[in-house]
VEXSEVO-487568 format. One line per field, with one value per residue: x, y, z of N, C-alpha, C in turn; residue number from 0. Coordinates in nm, 4 decimals. Each point is the difference from the previous one (the first is absolute). Layout:
n.u = (X / ...)
n.v = (Y / ...)
n.w = (Z / ...)
ca.u = (X / ...)
ca.v = (Y / ...)
ca.w = (Z / ...)
c.u = (X / ...)
c.v = (Y / ...)
c.w = (Z / ...)
pos = (NUM / ...)
***
This chain:
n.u = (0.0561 / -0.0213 / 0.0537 / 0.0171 / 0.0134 / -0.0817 / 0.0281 / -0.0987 / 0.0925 / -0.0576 / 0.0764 / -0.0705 / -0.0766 / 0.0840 / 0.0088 / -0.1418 / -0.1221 / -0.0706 / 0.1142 / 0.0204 / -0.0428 / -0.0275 / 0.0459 / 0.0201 / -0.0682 / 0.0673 / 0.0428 / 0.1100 / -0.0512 / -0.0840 / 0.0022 / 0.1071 / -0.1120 / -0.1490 / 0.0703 / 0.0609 / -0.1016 / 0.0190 / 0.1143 / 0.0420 / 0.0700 / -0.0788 / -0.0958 / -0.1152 / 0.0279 / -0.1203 / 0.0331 / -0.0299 / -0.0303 / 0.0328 / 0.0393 / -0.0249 / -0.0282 / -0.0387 / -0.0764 / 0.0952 / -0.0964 / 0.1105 / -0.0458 / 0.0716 / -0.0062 / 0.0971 / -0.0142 / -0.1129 / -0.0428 / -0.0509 / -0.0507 / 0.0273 / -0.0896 / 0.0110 / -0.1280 / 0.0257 / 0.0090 / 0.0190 / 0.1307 / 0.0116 / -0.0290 / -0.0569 / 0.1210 / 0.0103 / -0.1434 / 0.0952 / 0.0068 / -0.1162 / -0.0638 / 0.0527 / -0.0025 / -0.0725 / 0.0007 / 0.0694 / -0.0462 / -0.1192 / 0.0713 / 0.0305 / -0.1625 / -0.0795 / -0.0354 / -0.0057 / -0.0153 / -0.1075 / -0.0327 / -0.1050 / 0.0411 / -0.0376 / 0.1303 / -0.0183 / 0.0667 / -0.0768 / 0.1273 / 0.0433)
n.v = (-1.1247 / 0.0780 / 0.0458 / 0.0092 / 0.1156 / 0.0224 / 0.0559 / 0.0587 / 0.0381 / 0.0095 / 0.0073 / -0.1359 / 0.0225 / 0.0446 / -0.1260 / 0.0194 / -0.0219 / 0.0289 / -0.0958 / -0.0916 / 0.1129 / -0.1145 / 0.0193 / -0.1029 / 0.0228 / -0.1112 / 0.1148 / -0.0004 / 0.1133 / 0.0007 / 0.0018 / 0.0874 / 0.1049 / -0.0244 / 0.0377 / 0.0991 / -0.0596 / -0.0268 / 0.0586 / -0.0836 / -0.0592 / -0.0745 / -0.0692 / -0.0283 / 0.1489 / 0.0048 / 0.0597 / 0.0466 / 0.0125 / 0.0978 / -0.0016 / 0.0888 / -0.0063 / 0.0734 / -0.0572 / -0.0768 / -0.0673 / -0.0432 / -0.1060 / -0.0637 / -0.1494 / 0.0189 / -0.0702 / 0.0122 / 0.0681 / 0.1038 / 0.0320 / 0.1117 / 0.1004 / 0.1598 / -0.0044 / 0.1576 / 0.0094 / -0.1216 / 0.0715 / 0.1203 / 0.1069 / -0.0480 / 0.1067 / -0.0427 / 0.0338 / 0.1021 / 0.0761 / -0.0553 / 0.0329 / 0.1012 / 0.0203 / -0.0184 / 0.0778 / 0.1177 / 0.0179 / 0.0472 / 0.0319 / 0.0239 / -0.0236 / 0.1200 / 0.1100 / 0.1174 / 0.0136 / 0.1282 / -0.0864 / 0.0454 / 0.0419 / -0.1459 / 0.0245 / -0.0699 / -0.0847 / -0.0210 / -0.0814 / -0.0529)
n.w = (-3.1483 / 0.1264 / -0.0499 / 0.2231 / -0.1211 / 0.1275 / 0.0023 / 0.0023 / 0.0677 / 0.0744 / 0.0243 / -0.0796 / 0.0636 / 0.0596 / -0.0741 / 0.0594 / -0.1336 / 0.0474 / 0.0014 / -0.1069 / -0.0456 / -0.1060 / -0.1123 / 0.0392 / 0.0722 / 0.0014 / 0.0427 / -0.0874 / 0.0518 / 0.0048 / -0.1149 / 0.0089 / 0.1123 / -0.0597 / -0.1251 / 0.0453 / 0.0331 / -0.1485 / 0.0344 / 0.0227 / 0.0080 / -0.0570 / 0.0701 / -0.1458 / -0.0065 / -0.0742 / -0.0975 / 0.0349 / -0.1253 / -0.0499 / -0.1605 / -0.0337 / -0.1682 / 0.0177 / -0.0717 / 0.0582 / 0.0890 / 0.0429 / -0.0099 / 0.0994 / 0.0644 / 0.0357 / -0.1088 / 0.0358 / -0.1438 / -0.0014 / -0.0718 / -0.0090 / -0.0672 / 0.0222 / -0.0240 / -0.0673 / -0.1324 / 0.0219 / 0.1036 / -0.0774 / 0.0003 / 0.0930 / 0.0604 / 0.0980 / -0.0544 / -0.1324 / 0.0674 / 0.0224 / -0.1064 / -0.0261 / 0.1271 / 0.0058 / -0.1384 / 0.0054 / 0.1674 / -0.0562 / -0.0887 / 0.1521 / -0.0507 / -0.0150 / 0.0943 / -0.0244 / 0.1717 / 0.0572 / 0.0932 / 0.0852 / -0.1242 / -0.0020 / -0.0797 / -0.0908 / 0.0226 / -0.0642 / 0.0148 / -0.1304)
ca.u = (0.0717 / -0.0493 / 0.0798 / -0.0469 / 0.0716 / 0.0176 / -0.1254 / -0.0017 / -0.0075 / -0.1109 / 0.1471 / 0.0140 / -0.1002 / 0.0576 / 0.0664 / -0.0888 / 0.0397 / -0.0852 / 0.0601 / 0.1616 / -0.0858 / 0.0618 / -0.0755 / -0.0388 / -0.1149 / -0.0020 / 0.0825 / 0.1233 / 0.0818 / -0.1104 / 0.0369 / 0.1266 / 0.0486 / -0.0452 / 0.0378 / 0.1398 / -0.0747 / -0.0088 / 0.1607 / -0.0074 / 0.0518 / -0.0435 / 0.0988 / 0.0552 / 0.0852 / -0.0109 / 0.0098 / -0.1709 / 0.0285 / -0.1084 / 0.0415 / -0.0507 / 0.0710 / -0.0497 / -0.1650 / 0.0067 / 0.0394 / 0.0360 / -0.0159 / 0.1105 / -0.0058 / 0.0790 / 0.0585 / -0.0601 / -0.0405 / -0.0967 / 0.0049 / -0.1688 / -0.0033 / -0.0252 / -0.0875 / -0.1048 / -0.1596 / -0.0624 / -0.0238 / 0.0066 / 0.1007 / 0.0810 / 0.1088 / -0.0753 / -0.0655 / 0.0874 / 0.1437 / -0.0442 / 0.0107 / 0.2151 / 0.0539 / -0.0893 / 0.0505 / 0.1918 / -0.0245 / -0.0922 / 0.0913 / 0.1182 / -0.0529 / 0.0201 / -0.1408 / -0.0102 / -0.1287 / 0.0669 / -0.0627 / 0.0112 / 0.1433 / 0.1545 / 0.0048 / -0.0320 / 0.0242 / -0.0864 / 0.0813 / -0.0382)
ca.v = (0.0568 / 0.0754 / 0.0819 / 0.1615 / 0.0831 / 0.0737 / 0.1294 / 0.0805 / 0.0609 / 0.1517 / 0.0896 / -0.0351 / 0.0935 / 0.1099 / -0.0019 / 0.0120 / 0.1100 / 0.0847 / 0.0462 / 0.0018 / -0.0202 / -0.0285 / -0.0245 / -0.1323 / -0.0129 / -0.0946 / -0.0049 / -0.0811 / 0.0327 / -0.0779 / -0.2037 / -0.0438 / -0.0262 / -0.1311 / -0.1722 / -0.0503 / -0.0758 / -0.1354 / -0.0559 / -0.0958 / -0.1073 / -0.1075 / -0.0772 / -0.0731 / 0.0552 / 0.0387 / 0.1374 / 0.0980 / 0.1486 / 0.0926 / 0.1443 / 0.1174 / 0.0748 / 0.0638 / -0.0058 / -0.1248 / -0.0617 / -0.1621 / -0.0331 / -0.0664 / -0.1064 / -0.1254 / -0.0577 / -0.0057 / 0.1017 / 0.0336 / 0.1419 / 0.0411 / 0.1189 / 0.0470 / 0.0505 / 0.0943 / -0.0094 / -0.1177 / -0.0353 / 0.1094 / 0.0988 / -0.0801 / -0.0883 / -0.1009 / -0.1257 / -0.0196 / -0.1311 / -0.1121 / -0.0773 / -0.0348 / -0.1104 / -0.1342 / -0.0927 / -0.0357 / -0.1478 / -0.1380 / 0.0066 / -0.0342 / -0.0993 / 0.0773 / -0.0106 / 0.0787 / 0.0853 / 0.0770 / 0.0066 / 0.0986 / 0.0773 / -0.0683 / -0.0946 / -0.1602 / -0.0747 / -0.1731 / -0.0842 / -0.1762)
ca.w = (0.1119 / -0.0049 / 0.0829 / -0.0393 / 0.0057 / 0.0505 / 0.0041 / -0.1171 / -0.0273 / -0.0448 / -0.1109 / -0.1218 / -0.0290 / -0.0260 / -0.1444 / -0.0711 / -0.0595 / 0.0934 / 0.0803 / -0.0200 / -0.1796 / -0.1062 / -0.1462 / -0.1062 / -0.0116 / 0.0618 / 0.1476 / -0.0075 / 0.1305 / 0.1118 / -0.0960 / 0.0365 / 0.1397 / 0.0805 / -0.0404 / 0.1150 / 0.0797 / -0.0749 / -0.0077 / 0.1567 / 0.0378 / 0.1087 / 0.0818 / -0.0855 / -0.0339 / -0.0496 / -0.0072 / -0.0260 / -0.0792 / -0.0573 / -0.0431 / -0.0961 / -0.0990 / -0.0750 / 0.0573 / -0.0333 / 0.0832 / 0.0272 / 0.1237 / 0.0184 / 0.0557 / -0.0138 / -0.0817 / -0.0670 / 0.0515 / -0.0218 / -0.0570 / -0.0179 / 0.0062 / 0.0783 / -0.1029 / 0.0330 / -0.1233 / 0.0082 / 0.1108 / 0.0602 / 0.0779 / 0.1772 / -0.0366 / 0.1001 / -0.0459 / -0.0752 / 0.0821 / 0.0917 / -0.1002 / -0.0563 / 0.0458 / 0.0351 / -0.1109 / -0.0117 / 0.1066 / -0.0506 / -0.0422 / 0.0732 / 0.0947 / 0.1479 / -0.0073 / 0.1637 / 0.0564 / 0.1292 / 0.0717 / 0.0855 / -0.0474 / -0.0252 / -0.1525 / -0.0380 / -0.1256 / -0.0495 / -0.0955 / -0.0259)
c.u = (-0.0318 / 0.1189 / 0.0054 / 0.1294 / 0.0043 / -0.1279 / 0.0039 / 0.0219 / -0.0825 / 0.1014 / -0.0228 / -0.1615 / 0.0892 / 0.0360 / -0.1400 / 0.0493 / -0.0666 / 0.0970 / 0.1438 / -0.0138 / 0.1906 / -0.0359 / -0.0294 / -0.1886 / -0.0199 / 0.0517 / 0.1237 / 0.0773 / -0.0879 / 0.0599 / 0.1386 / 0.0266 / -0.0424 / 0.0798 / 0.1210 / -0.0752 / 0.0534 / 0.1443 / -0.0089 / 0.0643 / -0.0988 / 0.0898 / 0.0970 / 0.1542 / -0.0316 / -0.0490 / -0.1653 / 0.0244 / -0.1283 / 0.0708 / -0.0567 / 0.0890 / -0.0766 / -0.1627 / 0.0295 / 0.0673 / 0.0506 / -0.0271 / 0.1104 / -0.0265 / 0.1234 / 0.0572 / -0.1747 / -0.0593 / -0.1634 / -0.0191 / -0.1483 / 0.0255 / -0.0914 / -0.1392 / -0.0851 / -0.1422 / -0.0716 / -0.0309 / -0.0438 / -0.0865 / 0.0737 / 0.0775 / 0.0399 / -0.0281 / 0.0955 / 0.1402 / -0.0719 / -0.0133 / 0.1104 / 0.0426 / -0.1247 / 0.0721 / 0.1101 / 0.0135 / -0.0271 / 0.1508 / 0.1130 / -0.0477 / 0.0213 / -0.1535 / 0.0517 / -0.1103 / 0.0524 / -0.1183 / 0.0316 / 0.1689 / 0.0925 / -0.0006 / 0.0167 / 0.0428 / -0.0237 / 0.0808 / -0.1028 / 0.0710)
c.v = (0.1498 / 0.1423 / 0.1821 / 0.0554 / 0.1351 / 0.1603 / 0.0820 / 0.2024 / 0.2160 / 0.0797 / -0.0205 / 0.1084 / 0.1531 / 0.0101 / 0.0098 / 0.1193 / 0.1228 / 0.1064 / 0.0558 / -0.0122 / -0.0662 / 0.0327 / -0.1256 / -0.0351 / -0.1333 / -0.0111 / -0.0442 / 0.0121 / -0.0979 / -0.1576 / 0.0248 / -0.0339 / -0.1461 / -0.1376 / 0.0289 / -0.0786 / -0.1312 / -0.0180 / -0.0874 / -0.1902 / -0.1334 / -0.0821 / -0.1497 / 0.0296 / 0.0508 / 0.1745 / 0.0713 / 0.1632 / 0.0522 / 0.1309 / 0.0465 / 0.0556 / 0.0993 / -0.0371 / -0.1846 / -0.0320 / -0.1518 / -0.0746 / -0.1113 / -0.0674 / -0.1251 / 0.0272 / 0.0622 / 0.1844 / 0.0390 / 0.1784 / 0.0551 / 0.1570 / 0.0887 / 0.0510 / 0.0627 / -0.0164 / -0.1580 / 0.0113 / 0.1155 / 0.0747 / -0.0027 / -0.0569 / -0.0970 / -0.1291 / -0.0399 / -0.1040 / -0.1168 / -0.0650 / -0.0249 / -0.1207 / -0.1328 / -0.0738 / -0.0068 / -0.1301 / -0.1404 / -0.0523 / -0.0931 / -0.1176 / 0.0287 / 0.0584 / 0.1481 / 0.0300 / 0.1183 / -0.0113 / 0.0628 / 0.1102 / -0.0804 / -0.0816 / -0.1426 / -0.0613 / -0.1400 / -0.0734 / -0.1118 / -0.0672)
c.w = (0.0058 / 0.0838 / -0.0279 / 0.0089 / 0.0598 / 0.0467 / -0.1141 / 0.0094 / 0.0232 / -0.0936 / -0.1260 / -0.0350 / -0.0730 / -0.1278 / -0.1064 / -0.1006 / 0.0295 / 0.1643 / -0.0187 / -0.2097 / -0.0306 / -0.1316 / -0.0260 / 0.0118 / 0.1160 / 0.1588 / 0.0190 / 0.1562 / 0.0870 / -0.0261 / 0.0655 / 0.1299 / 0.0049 / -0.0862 / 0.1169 / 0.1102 / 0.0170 / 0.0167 / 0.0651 / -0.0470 / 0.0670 / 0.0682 / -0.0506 / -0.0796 / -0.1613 / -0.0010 / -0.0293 / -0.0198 / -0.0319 / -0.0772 / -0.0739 / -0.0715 / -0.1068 / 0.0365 / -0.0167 / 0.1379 / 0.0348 / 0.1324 / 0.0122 / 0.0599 / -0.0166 / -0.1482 / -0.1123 / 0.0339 / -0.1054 / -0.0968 / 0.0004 / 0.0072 / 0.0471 / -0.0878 / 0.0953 / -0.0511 / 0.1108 / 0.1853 / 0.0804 / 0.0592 / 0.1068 / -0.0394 / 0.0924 / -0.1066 / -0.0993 / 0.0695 / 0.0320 / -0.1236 / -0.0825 / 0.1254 / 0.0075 / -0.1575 / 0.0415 / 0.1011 / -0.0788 / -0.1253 / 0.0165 / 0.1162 / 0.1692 / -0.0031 / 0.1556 / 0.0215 / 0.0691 / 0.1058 / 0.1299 / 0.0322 / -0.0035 / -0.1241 / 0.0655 / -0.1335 / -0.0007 / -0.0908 / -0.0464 / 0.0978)
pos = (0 / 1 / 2 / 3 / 4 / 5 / 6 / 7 / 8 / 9 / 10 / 11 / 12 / 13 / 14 / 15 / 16 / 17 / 18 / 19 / 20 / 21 / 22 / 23 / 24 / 25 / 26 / 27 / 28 / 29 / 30 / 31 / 32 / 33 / 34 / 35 / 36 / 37 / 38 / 39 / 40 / 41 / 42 / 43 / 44 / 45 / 46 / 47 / 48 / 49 / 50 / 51 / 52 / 53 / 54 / 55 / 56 / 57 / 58 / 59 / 60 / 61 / 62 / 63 / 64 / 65 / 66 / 67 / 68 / 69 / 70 / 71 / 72 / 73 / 74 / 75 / 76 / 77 / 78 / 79 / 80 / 81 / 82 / 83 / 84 / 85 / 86 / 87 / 88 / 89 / 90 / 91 / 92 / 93 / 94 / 95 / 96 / 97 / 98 / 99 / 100 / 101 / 102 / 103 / 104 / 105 / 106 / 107 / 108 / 109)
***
């Protein structure tokens, strides 16, 4: 099942670290605007999350969820490419799977 959550955003650019510097190395401000993407309710009535604790992100699906972290040294420097890979495991996880095609998120259920 394939459902969109919506647009993505030009505002979440602003949280680059280039624009808006954090210390963590990874973009935690950029990772916070875009997991609020992910709040959202299906129509099944199950719940779709996304939080961040420290460099440890969760992904939420229903009843089943997913973990994965934020690695500078393996994904880095783009912090961009760092979030896409923290979420594709934390997703893959929770048996979920997102895209952003032409600025809009996507979520791929089992």
């Amino acid at each position: 099942m394939r459902v969109e959550l919506g647009p993505v955003p030009d505002e979440i650019e602003r949280w680059l670290p280039e624009n808006e510097p954090d210390a963590s190395d990874v973009g935690v401000n950029h990772a916070d605007a875009f997991l609020k993407l992910f709040k959202t309710t299906l129509e099944d009535g199950r719940k779709v999350s996304c939080t961040r604790r420290g460099l440890k992100l969760t992904f939420t699906v229903g009843d089943r969820s997913g973990e994965s972290l934020l690695r500078r040294l393996e994904h880095g420097p783009d912090v961009r490419e760092i979030l896409h890979q923290a979420l594709t495991e934390a997703a893959a996880g929770a048996g979920a799977a997102y895209s952003v095609e032409d600025g809009t998120l996507y979520l791929e259920l089992d």
